[in-house]
C-alpha positions as CSV (number, residue, x, y, z in Angstrom):
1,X,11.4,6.6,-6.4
2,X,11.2,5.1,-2.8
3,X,11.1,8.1,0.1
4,X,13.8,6.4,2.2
5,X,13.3,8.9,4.8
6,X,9.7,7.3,5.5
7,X,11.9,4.1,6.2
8,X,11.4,3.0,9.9
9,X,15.2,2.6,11.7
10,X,16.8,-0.5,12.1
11,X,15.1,-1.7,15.3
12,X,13.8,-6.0,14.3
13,X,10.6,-5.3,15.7
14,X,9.3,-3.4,13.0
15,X,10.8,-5.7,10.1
16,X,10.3,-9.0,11.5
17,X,7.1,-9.8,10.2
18,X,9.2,-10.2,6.7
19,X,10.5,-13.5,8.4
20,X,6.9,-14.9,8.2
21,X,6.5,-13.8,4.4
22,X,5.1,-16.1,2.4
23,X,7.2,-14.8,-1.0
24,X,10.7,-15.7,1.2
25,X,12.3,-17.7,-1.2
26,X,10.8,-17.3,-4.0
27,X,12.1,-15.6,-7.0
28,X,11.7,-11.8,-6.9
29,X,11.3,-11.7,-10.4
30,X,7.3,-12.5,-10.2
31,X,6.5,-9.4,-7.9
32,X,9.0,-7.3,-10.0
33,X,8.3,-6.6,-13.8
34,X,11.1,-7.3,-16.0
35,X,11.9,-3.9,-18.6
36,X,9.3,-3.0,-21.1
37,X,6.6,-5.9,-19.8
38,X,3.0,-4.6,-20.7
39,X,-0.3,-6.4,-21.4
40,X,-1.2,-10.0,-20.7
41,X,2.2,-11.5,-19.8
42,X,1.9,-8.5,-17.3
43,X,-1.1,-9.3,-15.9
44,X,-0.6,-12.8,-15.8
45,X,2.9,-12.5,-13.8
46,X,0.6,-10.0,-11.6
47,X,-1.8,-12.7,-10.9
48,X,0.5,-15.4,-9.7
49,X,2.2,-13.2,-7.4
50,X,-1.0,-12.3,-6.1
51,X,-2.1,-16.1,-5.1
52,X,1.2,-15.9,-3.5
53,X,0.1,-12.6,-1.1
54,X,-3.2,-14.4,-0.7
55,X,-2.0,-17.2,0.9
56,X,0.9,-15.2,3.1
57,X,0.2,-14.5,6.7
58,X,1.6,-10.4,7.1
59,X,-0.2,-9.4,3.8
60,X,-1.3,-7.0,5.8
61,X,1.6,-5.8,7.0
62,X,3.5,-5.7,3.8
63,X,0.7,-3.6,2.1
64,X,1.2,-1.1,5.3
65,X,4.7,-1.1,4.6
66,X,4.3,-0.1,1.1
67,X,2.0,2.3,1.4
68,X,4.0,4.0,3.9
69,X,7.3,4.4,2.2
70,X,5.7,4.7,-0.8
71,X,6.9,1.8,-2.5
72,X,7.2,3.0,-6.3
73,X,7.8,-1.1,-7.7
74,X,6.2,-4.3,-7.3
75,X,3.8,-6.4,-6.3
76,X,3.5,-5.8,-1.9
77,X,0.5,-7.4,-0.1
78,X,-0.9,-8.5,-2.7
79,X,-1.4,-4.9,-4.6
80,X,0.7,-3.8,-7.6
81,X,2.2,-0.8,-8.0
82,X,-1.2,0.9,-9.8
83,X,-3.6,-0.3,-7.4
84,X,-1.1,1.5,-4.5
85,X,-1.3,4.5,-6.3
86,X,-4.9,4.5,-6.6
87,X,-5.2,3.6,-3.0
88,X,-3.1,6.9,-1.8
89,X,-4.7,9.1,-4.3
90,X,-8.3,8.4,-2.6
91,X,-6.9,9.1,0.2
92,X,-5.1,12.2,-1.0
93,X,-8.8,13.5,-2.5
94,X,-10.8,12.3,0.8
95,X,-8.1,14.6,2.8
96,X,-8.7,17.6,0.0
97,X,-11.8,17.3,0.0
98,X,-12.7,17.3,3.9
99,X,-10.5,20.5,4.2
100,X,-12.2,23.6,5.0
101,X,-13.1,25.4,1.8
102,X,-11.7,28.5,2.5
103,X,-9.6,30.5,5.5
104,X,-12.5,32.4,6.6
105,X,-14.5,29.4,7.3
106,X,-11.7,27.3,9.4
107,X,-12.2,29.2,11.9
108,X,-16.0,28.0,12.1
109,X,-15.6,24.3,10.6
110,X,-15.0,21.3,13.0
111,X,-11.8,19.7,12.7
112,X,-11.0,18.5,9.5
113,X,-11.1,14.3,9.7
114,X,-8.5,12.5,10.2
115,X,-7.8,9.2,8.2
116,X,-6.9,5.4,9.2
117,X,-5.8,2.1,7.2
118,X,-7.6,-0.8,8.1
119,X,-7.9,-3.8,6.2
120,X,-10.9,-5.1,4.3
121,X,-13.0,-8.2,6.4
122,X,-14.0,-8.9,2.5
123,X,-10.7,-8.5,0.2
124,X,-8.4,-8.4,3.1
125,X,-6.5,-5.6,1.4
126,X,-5.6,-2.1,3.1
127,X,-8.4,0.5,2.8
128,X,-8.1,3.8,4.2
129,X,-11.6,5.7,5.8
130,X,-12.3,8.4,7.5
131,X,-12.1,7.8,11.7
């Protein structure tokens, strides 16, 4: 389920990049799997909304947007719901695993890292690193 609490308030500034979308108007049925769909029809519906987030000019900002309220559906920014998932667990390990080992040795470690979302110069997609 969604974490509507993440949502940001209703100021346009933060939502108005959805006016440049390049999926406004078209059916939401191809980022949005239909009950029971598995395999190949699956994929292929995946696919085609892809070419659609390839082409659209706030991919990046849509992927952002999912990833931050944990959108739990759909194709957004060209990633489906798997590939978002996968995308917050790495994070979720690179943050475990940068965390000091124990309680006696915080007090000697540097600050844990911090982590940022940029976007790929070669996919274009969100990635999230270390700063």
């Amino acid at each position: 389920m969604a974490d509507f609490s993440r949502l940001p308030g209703p100021n346009a500034d933060l939502w108005d990049w959805q006016l440049l979308a390049a999926c406004r108007g078209v059916d939401s049925s191809l980022f949005f799997h239909p009950e029971g769909e598995r395999g190949a029809a699956r994929s292929a519906r995946e696919n085609s909304a892809k070419e659609v987030c390839m082409r659209c000019p706030v991919r990046a900002e849509c992927a952002a947007h999912a990833l931050a309220v944990r959108e739990p559906y759909g194709v957004w920014g060209g990633l489906t719901e798997d590939e978002r998932e996968e995308l917050m667990g790495r994070a979720r390990n690179r943050l475990i695993s940068a965390a000091p080992a124990t309680a006696s040795t915080a007090g000697t470690a540097s600050m844990t890292p911090m982590t940022s979302m940029t976007t790929s110069a070669a996919t274009g997609r969100p990635i999230v690193e270390r700063m």
